[in-house]
C-alpha positions as CSV (number, residue, x, y, z in Angstrom):
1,X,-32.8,-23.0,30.7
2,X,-32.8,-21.8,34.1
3,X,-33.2,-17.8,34.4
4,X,-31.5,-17.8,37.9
5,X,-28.2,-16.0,37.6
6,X,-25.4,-14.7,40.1
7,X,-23.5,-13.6,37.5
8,X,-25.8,-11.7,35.3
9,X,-27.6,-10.1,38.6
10,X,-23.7,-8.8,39.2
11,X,-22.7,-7.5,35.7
12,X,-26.3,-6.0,35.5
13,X,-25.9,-4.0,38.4
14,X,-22.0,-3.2,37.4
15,X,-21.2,-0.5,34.4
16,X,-18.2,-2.2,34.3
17,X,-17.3,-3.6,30.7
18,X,-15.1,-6.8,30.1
19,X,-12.9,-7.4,27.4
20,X,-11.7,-10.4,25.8
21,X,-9.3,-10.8,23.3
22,X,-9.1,-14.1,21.1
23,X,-6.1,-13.7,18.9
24,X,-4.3,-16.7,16.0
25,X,-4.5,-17.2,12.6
26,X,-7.2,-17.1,9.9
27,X,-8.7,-21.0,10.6
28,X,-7.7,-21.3,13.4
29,X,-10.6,-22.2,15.6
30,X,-10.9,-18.6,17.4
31,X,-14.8,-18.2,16.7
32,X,-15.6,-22.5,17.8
33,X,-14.5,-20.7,21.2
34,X,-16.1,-17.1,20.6
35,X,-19.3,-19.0,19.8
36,X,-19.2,-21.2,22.9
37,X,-18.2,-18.4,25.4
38,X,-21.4,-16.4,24.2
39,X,-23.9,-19.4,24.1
40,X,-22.7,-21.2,27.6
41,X,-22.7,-17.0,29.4
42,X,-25.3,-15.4,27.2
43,X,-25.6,-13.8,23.9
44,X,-27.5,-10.6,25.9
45,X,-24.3,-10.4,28.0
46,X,-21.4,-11.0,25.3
47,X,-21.1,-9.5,21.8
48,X,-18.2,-10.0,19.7
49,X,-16.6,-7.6,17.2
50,X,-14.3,-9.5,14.2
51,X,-11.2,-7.3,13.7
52,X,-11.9,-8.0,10.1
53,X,-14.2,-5.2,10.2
54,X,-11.1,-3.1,10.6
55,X,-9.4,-3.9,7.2
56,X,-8.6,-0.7,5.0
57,X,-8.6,-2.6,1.5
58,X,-10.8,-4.9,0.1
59,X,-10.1,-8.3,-1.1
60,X,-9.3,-6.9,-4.9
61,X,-7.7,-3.6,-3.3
62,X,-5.0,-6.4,-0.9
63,X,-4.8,-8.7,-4.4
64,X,-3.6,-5.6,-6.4
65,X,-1.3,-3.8,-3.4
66,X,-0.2,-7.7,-2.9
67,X,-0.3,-7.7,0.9
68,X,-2.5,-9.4,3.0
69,X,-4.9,-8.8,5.8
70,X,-2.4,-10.3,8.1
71,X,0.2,-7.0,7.4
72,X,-0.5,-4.2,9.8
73,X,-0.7,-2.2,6.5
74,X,-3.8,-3.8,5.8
75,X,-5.6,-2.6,8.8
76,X,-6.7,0.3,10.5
77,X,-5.1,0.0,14.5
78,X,-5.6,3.9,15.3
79,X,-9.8,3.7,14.8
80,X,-9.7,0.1,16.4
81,X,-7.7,1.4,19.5
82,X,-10.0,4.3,19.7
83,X,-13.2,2.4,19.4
84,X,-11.8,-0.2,21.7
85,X,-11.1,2.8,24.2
86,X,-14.9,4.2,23.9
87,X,-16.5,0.4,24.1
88,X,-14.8,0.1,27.6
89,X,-16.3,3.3,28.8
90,X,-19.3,1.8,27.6
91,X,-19.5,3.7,24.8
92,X,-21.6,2.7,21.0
93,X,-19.4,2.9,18.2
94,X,-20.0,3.5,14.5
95,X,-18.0,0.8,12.2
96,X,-17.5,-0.6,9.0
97,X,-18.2,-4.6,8.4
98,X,-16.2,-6.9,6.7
99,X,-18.0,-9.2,3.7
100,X,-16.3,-12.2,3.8
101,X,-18.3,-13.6,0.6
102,X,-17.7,-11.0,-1.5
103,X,-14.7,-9.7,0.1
104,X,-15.9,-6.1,0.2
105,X,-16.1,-3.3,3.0
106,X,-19.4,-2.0,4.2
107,X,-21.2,0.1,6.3
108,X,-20.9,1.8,8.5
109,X,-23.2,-0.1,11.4
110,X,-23.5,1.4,15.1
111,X,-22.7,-1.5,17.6
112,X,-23.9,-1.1,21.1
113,X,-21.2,-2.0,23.9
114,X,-22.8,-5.3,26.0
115,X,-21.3,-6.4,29.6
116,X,-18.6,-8.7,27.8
117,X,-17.4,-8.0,24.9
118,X,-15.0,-10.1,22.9
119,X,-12.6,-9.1,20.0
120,X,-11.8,-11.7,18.0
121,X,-9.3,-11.7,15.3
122,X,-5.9,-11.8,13.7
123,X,-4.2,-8.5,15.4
124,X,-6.2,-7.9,19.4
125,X,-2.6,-8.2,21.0
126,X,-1.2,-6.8,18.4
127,X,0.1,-2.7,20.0
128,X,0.1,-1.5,23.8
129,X,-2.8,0.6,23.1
130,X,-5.2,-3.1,22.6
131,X,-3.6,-5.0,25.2
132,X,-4.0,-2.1,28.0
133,X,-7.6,-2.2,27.1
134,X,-8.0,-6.2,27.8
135,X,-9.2,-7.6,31.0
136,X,-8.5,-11.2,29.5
137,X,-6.9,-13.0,26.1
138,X,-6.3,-16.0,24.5
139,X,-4.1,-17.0,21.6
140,X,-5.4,-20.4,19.3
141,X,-2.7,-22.1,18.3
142,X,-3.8,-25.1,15.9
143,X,-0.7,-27.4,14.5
144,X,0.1,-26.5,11.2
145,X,-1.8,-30.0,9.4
146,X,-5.3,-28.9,11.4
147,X,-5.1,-25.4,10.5
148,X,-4.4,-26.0,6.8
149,X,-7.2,-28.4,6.8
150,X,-9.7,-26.4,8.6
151,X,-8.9,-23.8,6.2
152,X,-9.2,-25.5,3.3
153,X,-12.8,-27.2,3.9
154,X,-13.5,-23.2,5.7
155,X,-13.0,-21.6,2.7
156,X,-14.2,-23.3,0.0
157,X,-17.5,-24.5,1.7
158,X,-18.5,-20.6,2.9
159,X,-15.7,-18.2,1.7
160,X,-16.4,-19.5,-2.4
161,X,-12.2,-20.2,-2.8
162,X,-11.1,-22.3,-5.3
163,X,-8.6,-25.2,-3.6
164,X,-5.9,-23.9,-5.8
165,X,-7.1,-20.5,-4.2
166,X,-6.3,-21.2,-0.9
167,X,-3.1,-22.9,-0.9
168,X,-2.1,-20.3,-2.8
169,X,-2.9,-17.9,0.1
170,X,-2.1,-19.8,2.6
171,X,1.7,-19.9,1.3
172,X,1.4,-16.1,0.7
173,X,0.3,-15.8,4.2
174,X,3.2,-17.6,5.6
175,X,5.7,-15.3,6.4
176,X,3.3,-12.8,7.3
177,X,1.9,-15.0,10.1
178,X,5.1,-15.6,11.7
179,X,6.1,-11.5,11.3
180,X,2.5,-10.1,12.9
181,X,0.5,-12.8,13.9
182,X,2.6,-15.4,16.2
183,X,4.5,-13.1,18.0
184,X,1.3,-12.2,20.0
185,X,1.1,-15.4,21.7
186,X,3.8,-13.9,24.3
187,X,1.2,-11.3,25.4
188,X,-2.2,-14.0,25.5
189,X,-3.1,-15.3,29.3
190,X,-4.2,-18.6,28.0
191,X,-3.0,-20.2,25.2
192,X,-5.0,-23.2,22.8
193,X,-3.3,-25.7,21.0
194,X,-4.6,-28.5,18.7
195,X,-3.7,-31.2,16.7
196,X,-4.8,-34.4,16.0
197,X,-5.7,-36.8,18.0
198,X,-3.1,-39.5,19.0
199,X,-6.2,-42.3,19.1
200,X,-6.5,-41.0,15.5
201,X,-6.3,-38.8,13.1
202,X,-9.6,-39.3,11.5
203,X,-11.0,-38.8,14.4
204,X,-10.9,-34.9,13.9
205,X,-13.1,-34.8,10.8
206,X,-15.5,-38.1,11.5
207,X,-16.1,-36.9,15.3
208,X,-14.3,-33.5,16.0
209,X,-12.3,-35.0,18.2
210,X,-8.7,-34.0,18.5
211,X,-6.0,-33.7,21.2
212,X,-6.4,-30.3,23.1
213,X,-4.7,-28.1,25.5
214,X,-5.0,-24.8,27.5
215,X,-2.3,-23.1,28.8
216,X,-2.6,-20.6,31.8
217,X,-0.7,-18.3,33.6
218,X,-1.8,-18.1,37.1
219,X,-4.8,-16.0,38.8
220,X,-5.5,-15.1,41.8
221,X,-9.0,-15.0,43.4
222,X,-10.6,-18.5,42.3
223,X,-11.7,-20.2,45.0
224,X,-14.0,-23.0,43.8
225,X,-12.7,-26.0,43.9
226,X,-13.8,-27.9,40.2
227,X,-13.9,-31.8,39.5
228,X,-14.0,-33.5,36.1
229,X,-15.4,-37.0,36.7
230,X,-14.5,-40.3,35.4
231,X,-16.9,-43.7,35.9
232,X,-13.5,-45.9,37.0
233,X,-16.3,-48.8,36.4
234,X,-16.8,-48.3,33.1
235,X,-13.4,-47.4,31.9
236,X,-12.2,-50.4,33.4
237,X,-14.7,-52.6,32.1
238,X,-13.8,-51.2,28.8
239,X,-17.3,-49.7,28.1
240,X,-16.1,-46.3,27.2
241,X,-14.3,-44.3,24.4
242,X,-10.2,-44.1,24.9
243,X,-9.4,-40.7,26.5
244,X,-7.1,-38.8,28.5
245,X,-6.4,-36.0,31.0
246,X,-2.7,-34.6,31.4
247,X,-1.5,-31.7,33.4
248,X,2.0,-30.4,33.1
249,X,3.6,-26.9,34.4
250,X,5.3,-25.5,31.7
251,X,7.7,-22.2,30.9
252,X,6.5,-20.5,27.9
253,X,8.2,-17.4,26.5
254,X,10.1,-17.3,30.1
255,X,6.4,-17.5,31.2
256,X,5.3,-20.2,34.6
257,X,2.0,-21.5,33.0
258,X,-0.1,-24.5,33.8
259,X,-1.3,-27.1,30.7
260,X,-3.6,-28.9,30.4
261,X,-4.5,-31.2,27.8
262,X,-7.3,-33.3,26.7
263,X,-7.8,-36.2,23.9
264,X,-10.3,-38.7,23.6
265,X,-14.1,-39.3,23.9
266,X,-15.5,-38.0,27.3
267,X,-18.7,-39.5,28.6
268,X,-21.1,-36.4,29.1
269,X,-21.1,-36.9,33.0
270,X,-17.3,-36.1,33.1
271,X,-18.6,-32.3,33.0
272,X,-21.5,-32.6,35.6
273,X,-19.9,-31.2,38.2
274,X,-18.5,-28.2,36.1
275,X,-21.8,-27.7,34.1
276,X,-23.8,-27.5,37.5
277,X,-21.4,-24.8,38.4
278,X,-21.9,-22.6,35.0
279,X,-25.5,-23.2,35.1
280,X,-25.3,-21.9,38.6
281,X,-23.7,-18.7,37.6
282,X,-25.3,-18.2,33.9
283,X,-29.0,-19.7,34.2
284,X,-27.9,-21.2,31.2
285,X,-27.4,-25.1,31.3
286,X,-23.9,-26.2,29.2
287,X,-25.7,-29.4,28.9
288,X,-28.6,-28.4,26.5
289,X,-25.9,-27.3,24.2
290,X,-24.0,-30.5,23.7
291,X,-25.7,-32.3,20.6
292,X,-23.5,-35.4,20.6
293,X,-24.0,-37.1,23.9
294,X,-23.1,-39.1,25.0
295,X,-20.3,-38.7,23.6
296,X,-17.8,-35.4,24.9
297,X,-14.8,-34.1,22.7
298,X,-12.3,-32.3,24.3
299,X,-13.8,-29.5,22.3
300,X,-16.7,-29.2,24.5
301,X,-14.8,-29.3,27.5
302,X,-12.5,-27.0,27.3
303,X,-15.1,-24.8,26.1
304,X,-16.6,-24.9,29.5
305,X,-12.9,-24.3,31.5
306,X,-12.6,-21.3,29.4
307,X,-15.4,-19.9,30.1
308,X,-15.3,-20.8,34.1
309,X,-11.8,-19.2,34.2
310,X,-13.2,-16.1,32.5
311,X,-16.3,-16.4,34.8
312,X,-13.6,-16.7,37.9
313,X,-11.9,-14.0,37.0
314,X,-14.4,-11.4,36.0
315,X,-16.2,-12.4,39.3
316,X,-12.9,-11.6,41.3
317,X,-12.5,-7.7,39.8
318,X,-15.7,-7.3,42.0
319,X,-13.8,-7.9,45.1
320,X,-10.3,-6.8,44.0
């Protein structure tokens, strides 16, 4: 780790706080990127809240009133908006917590505002009030094959579900998702998608490797110019993994957006030049976090455009 830091000298010396939202479906993959955006900036600068927390029933209360967390029934939007409103005048805020083993409500617990703050969940695009509050947001958008598999091994590995359990849900969640859930994509400023990987599907669960892309809408203010590195040598001597890099301007919901989209295995220098830049800004080295070198997913790096674009554009408020 290197304790030098641009960045944290800036939002030290700023009272400024930063909101993110990450919105998409239960199993979707919104805390893989949650995780990643605290470790790679700094878990003293970036907290995250789950909107979970913000349920009004409990798992027998929602089985009984036979709705689920994903109906805005379920959940209590006029507290969230107003603690959402006091964490970005740096306010503390008093809330309860979600149990996800036992599927009970408690607290409440008083949760300190840091410099970044990310609300992760099913609903933070979900009324005016939330999205006025955001500085930045992205929607995870798994195909519908991943998702029901990540949800499946989720579940029953740390939730306690029976399989029968969670298909059951799942199919009760359905309609649901589509009603409250999806529709938020339209408001998100980048949006995730994954699904297997066309090299192969087993891929996902023997490597974590599957076929992902990031949509953007354009921002201003980012002038670095950032490189992704490929040994031409080696892929033409055949000595690496099969991969690919595709970039394709897009209209989304009557939206200009840029994509773009990753599959394969990446050898670990394809990030140098990107990781010397975070490290740069963070003091903290991307590098020391990747476990599986030398082998990249395209996991790991969009982990690290996300977080530059969030970097890039937090940076740019300073000057706007």
């Amino acid at each position: 780790m290197n304790n030098s830091s641009v960045f944290k000298d800036i939002l030290s010396s700023s009272e400024y706080v930063y909101l993110i939202g990450v919105a998409g479906d239960s199993g979707s993959g919104k805390t893989t990127f949650t995780a990643a955006i605290k470790k790679l900036i700094g878990e003293d600068l970036v907290s995250t809240i789950s909107l979970d927390d913000y349920h009004i029933y409990d798992r027998e209360e929602r089985s009984a009133r036979k709705i689920t967390p994903l109906s805005p029934q379920a959940n209590d939007f006029l507290s969230l908006e107003r603690d959402v409103g006091r964490l970005k005048r740096g306010l503390g805020i008093e809330k309860n917590w979600y149990n996800h083993r036992t599927g009970t409500i408690e607290g409440p617990v008083f949760f300190n505002p840091t410099k970044i703050i990310i609300l992760e969940g099913l609903h933070p695009l979900f009324t005016p009030a939330l999205r006025q509050h955001l500085d930045f947001s992205f929607f995870v958008d798994p195909a519908p094959d991943v998702k029901r598999e990540w949800k499946l091994k989720r579940d029953m590995g740390t939730r306690g579900y029976s399989e029968q359990a969670v298909r059951r849900e799942m199919a009760l969640r359905e309609s649901d998702y589509l009603s409250f859930v999806a529709p938020q994509r339209q408001y998100a400023r980048g949006i995730i998608k994954i699904s297997f990987s066309r090299f192969g599907r087993s891929l996902g669960w023997e490597e974590n490797i599957y076929r992902v892309s990031l949509a953007l809408e354009p921002l201003p203010g980012i002038p670095e110019r950032i490189w992704v590195q490929l040994d031409l040598g080696g892929v033409l001597s055949g000595r690496t993994r099969p991969c690919s890099v595709e970039y394709m301007p897009i209209i989304d919901g009557g939206r200009s957006l840029g994509r773009v989209e990753l599959d394969g295995g990446f050898p670990c220098e394809t990030a140098d030049p990107l990781s010397s830049l975070l490290q740069g800004q963070t003091g903290v080295d991307p590098r020391d976090l990747f476990l599986r070198c030398p082998l990249l997913t395209p996991t790991d790096l969009m982990q690290l455009i996300v977080c530059w674009r969030i970097i890039s554009h937090r940076l740019s408020l300073e000057t706007s």
